[in-house]
mmCIF file of the N, C-alpha and C atoms, coordinates in Angstrom:
data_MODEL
# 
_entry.id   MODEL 
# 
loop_
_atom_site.group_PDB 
_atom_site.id 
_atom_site.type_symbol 
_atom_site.label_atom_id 
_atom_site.label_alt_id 
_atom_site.label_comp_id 
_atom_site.label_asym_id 
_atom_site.label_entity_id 
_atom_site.label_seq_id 
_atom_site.pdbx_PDB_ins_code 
_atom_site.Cartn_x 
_atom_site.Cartn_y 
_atom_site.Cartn_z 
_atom_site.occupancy 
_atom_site.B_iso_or_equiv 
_atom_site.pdbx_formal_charge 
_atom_site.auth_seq_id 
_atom_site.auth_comp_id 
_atom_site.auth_asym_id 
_atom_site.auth_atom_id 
_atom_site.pdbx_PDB_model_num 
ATOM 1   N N  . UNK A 1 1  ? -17.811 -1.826  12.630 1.00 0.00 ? 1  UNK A N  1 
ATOM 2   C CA . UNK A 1 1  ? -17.865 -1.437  14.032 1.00 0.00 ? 1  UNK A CA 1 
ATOM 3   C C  . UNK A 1 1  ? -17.545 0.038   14.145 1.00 0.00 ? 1  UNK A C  1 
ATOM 4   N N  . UNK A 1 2  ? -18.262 0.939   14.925 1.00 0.00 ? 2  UNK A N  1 
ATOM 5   C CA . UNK A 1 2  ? -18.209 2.223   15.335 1.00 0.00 ? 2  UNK A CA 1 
ATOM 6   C C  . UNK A 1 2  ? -16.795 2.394   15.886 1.00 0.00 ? 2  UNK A C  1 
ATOM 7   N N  . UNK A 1 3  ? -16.467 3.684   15.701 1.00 0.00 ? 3  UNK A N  1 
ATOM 8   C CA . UNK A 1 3  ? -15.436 4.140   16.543 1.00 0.00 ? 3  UNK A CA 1 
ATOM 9   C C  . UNK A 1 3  ? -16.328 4.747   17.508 1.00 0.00 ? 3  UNK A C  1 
ATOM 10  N N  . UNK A 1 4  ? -15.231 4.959   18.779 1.00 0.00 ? 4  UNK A N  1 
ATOM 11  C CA . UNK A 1 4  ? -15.689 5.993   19.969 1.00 0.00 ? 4  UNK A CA 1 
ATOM 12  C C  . UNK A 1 4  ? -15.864 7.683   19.286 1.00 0.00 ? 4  UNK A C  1 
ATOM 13  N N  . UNK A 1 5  ? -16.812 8.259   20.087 1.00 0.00 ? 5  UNK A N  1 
ATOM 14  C CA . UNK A 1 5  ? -16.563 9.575   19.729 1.00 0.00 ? 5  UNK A CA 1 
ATOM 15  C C  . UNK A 1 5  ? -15.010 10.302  20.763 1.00 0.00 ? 5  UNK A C  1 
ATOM 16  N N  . UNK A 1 6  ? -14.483 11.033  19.857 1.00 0.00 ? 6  UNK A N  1 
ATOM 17  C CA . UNK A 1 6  ? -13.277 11.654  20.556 1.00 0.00 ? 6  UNK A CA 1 
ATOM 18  C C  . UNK A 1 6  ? -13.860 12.471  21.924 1.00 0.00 ? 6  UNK A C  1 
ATOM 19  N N  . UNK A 1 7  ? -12.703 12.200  22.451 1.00 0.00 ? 7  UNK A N  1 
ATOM 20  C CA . UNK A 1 7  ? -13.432 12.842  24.326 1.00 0.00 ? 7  UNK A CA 1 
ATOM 21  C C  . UNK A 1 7  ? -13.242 14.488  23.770 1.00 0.00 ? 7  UNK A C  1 
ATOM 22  N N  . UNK A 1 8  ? -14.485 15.345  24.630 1.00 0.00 ? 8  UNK A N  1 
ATOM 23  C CA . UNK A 1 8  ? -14.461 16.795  24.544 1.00 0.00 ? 8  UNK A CA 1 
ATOM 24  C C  . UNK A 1 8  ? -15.869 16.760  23.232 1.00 0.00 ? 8  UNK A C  1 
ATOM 25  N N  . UNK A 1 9  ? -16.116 15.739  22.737 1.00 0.00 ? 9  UNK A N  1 
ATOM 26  C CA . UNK A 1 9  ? -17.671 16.128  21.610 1.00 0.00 ? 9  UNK A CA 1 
ATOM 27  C C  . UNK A 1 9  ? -17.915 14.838  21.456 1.00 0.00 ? 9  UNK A C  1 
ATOM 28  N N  . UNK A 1 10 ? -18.344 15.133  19.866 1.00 0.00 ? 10 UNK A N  1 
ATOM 29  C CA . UNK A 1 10 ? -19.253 13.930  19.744 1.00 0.00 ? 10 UNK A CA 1 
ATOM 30  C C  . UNK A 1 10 ? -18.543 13.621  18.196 1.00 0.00 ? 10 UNK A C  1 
ATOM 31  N N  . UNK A 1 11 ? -18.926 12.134  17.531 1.00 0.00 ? 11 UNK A N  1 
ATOM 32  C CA . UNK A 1 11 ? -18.173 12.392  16.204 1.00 0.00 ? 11 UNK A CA 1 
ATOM 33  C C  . UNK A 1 11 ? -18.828 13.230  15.315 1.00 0.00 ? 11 UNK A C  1 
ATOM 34  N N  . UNK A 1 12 ? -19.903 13.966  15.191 1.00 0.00 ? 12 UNK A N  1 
ATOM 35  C CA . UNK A 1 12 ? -21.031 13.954  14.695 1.00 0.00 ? 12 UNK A CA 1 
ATOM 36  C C  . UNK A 1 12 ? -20.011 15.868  14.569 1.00 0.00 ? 12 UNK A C  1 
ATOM 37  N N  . UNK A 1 13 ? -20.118 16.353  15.489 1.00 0.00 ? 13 UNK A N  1 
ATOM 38  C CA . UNK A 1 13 ? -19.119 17.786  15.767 1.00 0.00 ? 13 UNK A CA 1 
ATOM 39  C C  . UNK A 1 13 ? -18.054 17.652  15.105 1.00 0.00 ? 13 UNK A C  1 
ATOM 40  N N  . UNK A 1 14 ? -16.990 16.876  14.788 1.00 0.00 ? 14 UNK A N  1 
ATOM 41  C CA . UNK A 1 14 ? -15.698 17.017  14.201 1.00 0.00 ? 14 UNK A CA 1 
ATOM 42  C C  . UNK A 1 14 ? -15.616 17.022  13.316 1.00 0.00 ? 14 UNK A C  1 
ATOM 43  N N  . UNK A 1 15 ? -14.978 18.173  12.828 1.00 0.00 ? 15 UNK A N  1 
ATOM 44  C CA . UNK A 1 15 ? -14.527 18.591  11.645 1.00 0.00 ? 15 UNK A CA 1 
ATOM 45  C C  . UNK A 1 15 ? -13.964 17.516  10.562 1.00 0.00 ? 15 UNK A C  1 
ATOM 46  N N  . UNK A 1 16 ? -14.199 17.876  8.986  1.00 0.00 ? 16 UNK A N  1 
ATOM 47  C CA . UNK A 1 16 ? -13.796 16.925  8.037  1.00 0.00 ? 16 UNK A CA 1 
ATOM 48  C C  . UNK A 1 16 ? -12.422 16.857  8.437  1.00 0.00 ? 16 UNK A C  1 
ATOM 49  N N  . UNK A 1 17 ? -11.425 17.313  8.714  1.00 0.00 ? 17 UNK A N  1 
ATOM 50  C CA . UNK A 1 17 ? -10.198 17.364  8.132  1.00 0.00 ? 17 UNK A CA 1 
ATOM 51  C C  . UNK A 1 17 ? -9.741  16.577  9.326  1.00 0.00 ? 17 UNK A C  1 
ATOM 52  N N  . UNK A 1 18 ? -10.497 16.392  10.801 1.00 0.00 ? 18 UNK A N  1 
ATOM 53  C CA . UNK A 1 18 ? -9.546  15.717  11.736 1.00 0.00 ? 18 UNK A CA 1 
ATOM 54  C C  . UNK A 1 18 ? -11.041 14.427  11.923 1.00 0.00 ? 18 UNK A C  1 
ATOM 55  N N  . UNK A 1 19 ? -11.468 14.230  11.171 1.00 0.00 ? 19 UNK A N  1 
ATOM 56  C CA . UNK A 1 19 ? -11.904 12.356  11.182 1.00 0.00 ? 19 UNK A CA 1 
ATOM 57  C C  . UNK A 1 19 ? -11.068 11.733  10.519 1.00 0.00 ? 19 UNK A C  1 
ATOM 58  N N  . UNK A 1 20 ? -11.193 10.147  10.834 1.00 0.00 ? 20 UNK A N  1 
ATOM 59  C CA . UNK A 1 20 ? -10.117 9.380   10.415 1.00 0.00 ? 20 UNK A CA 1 
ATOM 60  C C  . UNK A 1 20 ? -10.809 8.758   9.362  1.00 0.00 ? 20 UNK A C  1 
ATOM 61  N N  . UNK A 1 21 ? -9.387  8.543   8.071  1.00 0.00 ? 21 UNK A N  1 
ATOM 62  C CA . UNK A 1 21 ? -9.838  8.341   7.309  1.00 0.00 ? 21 UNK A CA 1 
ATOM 63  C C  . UNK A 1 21 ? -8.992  7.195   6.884  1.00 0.00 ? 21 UNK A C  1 
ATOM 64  N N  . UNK A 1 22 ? -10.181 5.768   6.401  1.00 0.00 ? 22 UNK A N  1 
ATOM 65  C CA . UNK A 1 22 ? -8.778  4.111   6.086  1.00 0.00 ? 22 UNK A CA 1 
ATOM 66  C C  . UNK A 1 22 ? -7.695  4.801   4.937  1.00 0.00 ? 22 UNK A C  1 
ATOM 67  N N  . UNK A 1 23 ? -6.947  4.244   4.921  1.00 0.00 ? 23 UNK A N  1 
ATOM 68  C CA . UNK A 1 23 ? -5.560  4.524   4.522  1.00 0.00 ? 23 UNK A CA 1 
ATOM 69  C C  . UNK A 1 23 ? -6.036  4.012   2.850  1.00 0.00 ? 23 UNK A C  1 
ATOM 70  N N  . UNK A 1 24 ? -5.868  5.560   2.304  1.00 0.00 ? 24 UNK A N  1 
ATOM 71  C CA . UNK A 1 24 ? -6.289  4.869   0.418  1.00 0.00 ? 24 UNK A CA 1 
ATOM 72  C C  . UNK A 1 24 ? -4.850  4.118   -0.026 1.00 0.00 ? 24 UNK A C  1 
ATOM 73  N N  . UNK A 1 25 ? -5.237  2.755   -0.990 1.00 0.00 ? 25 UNK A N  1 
ATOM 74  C CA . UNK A 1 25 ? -4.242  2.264   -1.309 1.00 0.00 ? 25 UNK A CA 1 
ATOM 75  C C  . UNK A 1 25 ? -3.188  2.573   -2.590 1.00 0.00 ? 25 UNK A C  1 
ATOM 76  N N  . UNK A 1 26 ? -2.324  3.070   -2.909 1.00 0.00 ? 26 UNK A N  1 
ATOM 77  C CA . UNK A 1 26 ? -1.740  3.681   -3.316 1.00 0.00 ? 26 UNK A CA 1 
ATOM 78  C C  . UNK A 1 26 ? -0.182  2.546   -3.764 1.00 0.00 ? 26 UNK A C  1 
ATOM 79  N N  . UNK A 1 27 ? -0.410  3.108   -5.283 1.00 0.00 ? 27 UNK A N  1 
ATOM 80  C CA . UNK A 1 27 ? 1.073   1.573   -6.012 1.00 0.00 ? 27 UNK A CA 1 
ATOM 81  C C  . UNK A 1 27 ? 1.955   2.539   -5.900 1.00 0.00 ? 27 UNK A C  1 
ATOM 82  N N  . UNK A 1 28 ? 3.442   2.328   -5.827 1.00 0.00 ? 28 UNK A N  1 
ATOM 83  C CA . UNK A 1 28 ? 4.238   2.743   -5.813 1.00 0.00 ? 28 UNK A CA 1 
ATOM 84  C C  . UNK A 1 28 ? 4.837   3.702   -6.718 1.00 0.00 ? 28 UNK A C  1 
ATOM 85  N N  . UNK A 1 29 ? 4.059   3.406   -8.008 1.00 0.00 ? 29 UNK A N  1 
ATOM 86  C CA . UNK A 1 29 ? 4.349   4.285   -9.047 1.00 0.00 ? 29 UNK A CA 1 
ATOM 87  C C  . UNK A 1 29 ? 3.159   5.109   -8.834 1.00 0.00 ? 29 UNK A C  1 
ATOM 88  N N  . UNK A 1 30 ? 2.219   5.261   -8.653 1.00 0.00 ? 30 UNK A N  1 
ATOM 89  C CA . UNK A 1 30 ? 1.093   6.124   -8.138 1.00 0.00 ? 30 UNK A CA 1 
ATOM 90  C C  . UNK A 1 30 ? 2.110   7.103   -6.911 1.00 0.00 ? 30 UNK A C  1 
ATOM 91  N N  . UNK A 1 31 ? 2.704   6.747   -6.218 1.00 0.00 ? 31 UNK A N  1 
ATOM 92  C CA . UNK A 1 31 ? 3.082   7.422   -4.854 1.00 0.00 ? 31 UNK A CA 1 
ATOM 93  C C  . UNK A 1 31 ? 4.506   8.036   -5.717 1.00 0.00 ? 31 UNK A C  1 
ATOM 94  N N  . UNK A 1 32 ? 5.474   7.485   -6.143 1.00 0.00 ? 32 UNK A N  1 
ATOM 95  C CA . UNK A 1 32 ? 6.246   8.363   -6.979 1.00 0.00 ? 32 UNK A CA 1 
ATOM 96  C C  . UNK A 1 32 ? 5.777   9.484   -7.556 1.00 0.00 ? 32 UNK A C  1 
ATOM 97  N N  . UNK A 1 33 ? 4.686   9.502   -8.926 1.00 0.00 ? 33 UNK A N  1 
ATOM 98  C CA . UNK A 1 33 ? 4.192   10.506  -9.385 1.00 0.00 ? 33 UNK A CA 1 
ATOM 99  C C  . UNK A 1 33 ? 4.051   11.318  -8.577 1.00 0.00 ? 33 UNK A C  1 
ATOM 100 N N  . UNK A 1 34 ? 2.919   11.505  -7.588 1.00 0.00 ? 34 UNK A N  1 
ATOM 101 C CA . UNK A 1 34 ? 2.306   12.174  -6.397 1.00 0.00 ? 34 UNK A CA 1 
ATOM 102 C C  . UNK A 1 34 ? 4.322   13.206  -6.314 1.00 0.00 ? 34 UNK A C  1 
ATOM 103 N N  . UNK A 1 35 ? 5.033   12.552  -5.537 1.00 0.00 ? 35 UNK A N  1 
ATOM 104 C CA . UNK A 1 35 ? 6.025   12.873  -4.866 1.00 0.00 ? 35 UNK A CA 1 
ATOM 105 C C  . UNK A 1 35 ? 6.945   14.112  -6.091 1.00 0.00 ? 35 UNK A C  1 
ATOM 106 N N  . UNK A 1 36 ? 6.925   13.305  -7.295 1.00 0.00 ? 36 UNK A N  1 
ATOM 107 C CA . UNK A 1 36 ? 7.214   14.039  -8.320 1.00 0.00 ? 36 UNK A CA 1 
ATOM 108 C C  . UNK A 1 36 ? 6.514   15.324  -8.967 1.00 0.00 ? 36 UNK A C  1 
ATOM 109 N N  . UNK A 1 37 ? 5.496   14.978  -8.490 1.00 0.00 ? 37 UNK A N  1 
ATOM 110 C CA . UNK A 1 37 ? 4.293   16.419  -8.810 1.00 0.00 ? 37 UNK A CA 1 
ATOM 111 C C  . UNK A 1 37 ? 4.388   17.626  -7.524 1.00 0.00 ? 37 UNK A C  1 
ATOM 112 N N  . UNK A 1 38 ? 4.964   16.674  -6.282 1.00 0.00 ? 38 UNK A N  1 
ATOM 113 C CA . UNK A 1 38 ? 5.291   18.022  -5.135 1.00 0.00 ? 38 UNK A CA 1 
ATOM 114 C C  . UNK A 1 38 ? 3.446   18.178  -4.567 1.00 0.00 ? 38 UNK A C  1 
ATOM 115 N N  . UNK A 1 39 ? 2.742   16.886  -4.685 1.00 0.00 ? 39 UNK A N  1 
ATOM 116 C CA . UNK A 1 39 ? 1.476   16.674  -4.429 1.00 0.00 ? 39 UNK A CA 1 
ATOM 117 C C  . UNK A 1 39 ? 1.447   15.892  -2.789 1.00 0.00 ? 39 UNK A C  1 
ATOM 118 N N  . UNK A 1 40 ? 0.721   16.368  -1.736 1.00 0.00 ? 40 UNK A N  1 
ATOM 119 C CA . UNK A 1 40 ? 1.000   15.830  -0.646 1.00 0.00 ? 40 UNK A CA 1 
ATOM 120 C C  . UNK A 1 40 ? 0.122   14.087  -0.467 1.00 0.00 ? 40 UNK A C  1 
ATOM 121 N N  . UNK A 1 41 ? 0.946   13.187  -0.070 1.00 0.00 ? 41 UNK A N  1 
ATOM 122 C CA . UNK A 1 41 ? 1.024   12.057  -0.141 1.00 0.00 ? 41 UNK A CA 1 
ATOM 123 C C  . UNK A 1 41 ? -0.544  10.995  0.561  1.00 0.00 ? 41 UNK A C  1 
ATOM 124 N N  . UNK A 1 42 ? -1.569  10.292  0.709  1.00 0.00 ? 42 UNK A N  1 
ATOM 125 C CA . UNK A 1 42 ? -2.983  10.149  1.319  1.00 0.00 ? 42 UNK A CA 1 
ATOM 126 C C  . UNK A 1 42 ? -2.125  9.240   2.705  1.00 0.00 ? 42 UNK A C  1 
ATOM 127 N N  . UNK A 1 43 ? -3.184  9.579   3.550  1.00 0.00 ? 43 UNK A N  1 
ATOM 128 C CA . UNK A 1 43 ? -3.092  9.293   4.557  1.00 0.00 ? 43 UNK A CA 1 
ATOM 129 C C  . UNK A 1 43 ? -1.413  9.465   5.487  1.00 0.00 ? 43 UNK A C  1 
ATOM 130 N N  . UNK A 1 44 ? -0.901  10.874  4.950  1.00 0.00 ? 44 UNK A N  1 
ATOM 131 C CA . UNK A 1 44 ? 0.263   11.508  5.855  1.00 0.00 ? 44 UNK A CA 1 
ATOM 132 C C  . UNK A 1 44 ? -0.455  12.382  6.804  1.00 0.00 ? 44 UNK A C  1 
ATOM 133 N N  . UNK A 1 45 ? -0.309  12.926  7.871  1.00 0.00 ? 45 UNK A N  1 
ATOM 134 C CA . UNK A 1 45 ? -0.097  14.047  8.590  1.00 0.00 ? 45 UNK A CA 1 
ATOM 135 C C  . UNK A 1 45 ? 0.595   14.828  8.486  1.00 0.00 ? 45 UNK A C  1 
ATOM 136 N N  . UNK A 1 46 ? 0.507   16.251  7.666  1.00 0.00 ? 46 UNK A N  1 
ATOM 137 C CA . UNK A 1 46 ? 1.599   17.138  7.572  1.00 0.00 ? 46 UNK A CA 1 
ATOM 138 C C  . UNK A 1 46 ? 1.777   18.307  8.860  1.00 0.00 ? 46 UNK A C  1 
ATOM 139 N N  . UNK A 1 47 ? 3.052   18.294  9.263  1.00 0.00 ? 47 UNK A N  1 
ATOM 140 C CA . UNK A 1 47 ? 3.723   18.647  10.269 1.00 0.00 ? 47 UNK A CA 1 
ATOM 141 C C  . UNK A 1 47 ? 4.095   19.875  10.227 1.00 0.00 ? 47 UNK A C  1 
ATOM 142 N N  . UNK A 1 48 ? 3.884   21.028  11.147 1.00 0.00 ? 48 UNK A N  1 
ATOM 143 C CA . UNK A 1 48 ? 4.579   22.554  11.197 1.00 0.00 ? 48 UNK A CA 1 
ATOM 144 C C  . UNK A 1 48 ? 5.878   22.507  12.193 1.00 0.00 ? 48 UNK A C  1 
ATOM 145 N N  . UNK A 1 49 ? 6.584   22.353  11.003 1.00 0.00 ? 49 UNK A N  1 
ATOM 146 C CA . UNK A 1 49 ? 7.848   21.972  12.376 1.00 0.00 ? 49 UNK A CA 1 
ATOM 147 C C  . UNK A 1 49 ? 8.687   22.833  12.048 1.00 0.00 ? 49 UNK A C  1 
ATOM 148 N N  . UNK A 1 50 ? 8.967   23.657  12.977 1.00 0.00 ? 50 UNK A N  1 
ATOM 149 C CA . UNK A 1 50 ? 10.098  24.667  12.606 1.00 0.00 ? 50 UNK A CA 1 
ATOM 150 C C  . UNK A 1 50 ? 11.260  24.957  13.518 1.00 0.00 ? 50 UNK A C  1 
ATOM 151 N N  . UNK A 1 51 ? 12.468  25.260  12.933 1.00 0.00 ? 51 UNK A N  1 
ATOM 152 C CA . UNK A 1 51 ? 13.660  25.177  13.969 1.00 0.00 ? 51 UNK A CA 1 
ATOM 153 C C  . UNK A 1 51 ? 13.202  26.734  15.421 1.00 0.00 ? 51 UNK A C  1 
ATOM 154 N N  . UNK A 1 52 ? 14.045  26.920  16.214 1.00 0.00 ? 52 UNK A N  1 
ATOM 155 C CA . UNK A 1 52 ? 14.229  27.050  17.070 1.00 0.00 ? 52 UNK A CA 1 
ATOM 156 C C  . UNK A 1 52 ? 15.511  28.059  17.332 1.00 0.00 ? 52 UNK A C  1 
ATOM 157 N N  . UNK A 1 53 ? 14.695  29.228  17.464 1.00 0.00 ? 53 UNK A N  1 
ATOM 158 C CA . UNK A 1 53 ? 16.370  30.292  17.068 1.00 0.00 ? 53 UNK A CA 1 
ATOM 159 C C  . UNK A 1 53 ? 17.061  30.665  18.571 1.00 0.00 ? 53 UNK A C  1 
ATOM 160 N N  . UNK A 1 54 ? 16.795  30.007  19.775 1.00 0.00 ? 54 UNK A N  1 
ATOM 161 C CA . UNK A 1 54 ? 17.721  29.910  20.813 1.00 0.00 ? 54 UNK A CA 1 
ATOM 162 C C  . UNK A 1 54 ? 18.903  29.548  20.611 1.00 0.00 ? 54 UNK A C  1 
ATOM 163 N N  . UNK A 1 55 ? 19.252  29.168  22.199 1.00 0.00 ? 55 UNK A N  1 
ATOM 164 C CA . UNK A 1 55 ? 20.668  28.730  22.616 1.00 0.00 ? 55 UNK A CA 1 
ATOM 165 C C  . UNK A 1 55 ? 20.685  27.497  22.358 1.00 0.00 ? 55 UNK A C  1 
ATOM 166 N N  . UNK A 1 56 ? 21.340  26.527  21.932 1.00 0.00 ? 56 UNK A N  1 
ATOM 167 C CA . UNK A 1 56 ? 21.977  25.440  22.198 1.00 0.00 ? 56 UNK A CA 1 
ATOM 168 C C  . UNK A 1 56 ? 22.011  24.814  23.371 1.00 0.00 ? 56 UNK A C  1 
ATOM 169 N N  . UNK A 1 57 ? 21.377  23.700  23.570 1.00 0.00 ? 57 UNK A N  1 
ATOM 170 C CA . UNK A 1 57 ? 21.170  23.222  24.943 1.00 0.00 ? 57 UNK A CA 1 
ATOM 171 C C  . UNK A 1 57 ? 22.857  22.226  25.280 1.00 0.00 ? 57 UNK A C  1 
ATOM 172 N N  . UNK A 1 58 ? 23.279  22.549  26.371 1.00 0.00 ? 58 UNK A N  1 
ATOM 173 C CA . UNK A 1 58 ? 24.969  21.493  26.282 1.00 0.00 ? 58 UNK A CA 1 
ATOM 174 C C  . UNK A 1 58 ? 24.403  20.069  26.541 1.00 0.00 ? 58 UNK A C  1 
ATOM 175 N N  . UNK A 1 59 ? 25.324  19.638  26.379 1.00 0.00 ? 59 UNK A N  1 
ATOM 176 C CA . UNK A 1 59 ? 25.196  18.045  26.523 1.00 0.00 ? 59 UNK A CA 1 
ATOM 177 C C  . UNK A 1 59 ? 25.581  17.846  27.833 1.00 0.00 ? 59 UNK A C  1 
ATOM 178 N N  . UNK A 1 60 ? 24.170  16.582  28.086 1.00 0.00 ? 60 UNK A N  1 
ATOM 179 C CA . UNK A 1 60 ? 24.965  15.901  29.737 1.00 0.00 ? 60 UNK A CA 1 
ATOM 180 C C  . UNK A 1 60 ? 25.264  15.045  29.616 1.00 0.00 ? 60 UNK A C  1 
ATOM 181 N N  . UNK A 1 61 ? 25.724  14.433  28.647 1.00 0.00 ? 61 UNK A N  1 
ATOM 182 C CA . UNK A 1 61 ? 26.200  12.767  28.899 1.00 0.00 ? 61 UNK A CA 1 
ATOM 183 C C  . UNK A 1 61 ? 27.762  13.681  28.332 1.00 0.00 ? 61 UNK A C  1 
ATOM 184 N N  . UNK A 1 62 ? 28.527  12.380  29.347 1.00 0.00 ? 62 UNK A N  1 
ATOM 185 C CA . UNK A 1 62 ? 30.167  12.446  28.798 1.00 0.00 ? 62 UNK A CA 1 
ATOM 186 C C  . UNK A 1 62 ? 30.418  11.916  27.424 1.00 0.00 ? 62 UNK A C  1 
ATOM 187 N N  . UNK A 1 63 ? 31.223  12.622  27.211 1.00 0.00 ? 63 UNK A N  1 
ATOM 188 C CA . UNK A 1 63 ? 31.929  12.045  25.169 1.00 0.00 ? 63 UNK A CA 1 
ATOM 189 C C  . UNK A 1 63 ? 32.304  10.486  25.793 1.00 0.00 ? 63 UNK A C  1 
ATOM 190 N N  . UNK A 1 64 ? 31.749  9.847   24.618 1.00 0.00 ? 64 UNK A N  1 
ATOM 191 C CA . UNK A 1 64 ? 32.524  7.997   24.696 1.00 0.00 ? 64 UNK A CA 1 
ATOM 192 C C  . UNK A 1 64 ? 33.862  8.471   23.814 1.00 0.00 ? 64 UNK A C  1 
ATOM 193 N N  . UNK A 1 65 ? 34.841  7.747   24.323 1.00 0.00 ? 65 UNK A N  1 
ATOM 194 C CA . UNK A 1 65 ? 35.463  7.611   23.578 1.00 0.00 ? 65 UNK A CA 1 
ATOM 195 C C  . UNK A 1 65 ? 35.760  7.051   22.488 1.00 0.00 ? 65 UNK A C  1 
ATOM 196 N N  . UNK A 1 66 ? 37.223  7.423   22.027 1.00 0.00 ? 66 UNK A N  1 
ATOM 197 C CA . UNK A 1 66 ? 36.743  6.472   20.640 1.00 0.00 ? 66 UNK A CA 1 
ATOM 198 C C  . UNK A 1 66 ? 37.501  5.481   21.002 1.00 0.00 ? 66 UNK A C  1 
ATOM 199 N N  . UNK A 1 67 ? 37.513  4.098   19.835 1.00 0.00 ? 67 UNK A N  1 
ATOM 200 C CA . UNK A 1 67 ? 38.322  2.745   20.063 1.00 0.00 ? 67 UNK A CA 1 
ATOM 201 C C  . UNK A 1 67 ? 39.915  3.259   19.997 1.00 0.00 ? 67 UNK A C  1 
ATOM 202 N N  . UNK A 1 68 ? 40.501  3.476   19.459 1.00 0.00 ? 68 UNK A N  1 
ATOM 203 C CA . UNK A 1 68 ? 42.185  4.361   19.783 1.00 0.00 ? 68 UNK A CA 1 
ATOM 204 C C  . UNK A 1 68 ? 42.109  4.918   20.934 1.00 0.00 ? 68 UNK A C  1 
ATOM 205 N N  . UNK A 1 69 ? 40.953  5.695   21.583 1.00 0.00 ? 69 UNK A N  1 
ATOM 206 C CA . UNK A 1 69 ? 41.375  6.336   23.018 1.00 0.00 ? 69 UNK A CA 1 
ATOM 207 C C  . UNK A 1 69 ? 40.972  5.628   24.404 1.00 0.00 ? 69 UNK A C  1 
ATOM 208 N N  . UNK A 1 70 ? 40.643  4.137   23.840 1.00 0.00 ? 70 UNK A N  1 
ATOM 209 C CA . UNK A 1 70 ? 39.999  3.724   25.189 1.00 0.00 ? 70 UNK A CA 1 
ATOM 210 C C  . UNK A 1 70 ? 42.166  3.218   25.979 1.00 0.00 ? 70 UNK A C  1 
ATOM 211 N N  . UNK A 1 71 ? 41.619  3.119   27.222 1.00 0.00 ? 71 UNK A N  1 
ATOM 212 C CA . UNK A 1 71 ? 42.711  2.974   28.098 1.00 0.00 ? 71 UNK A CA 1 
ATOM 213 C C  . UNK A 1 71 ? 43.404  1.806   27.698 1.00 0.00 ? 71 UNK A C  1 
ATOM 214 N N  . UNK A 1 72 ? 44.934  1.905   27.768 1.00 0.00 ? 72 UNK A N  1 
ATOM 215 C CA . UNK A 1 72 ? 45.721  0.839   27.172 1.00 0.00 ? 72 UNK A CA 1 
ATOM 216 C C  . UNK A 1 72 ? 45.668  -0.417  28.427 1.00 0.00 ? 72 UNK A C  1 
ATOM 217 N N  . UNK A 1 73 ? 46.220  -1.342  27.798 1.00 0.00 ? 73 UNK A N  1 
ATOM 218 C CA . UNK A 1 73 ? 46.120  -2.473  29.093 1.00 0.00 ? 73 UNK A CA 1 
ATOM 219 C C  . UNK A 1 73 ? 47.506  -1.973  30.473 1.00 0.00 ? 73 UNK A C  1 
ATOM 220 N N  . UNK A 1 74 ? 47.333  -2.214  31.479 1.00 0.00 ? 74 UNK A N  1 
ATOM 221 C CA . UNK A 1 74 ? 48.057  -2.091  32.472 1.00 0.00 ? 74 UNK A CA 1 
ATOM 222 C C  . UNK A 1 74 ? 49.515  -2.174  32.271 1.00 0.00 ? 74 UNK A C  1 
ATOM 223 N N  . UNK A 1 75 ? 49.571  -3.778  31.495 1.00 0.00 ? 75 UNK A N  1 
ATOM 224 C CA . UNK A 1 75 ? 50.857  -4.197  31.684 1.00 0.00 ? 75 UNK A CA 1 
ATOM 225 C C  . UNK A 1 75 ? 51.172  -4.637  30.458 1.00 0.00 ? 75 UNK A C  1 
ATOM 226 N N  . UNK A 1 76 ? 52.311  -4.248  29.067 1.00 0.00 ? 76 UNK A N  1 
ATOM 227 C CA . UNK A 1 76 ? 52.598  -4.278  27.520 1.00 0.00 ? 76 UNK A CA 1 
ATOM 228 C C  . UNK A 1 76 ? 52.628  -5.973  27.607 1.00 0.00 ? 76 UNK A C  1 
ATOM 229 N N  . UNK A 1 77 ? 52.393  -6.264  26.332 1.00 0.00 ? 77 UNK A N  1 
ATOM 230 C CA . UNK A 1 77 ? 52.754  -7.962  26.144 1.00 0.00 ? 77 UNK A CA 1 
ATOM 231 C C  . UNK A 1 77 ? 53.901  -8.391  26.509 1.00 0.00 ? 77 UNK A C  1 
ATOM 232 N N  . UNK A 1 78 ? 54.031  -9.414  26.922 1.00 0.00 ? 78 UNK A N  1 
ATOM 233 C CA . UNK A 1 78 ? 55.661  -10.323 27.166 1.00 0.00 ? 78 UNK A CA 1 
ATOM 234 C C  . UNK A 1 78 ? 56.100  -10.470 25.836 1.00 0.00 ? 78 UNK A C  1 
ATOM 235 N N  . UNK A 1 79 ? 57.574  -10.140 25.561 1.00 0.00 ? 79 UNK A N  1 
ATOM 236 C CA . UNK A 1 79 ? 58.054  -10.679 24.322 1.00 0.00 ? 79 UNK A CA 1 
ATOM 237 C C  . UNK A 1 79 ? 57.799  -12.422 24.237 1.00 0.00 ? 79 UNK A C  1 
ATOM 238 N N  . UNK A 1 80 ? 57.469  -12.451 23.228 1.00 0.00 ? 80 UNK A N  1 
ATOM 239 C CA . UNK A 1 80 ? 57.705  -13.954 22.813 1.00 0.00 ? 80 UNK A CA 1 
ATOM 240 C C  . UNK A 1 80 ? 59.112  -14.919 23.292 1.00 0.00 ? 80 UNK A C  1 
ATOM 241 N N  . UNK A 1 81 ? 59.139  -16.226 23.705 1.00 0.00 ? 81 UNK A N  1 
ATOM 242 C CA . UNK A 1 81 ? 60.014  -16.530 23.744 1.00 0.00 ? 81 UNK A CA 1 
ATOM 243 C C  . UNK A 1 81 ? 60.477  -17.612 22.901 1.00 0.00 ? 81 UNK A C  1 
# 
């Protein structure tokens, strides 16, 4: 069964590198090697992700506390009798 063509062309226009391609099957020791060779892995998407040399955004949620700082009970235990 056909895929749709991606909206904005046709499939026929899109480039090799952004058609989809079935997922090659790959043994675990096949995917080790790969990883060990520093060889990029079939059917990943590699990502340009880079940090962000701003400010620090603050936090809006309040700190939870921790279990030692939650509120003691009202009233201490009764001694035993």
């Amino acid at each position: 069964m056909a895929r749709p063509a991606p909206p904005g062309g046709s499939a026929a226009s899109a480039s090799p590198a952004s058609e989809e391609v079935a997922p090659a099957s790959v043994t675990l020791a096949q995917l080790l090697q790969l990883l060990q060779q520093g060889q990029e892995l079939p059917g990943l998407e590699k990502r340009h992700i880079t940090a962000v040399q701003g400010e620090p955004t603050a936090s809006r949620l309040p700190r939870r506390p921790k279990p030692w700082e939650a509120a003691a009970p009202a009233e201490p235990p009764a001694p035993p009798q």
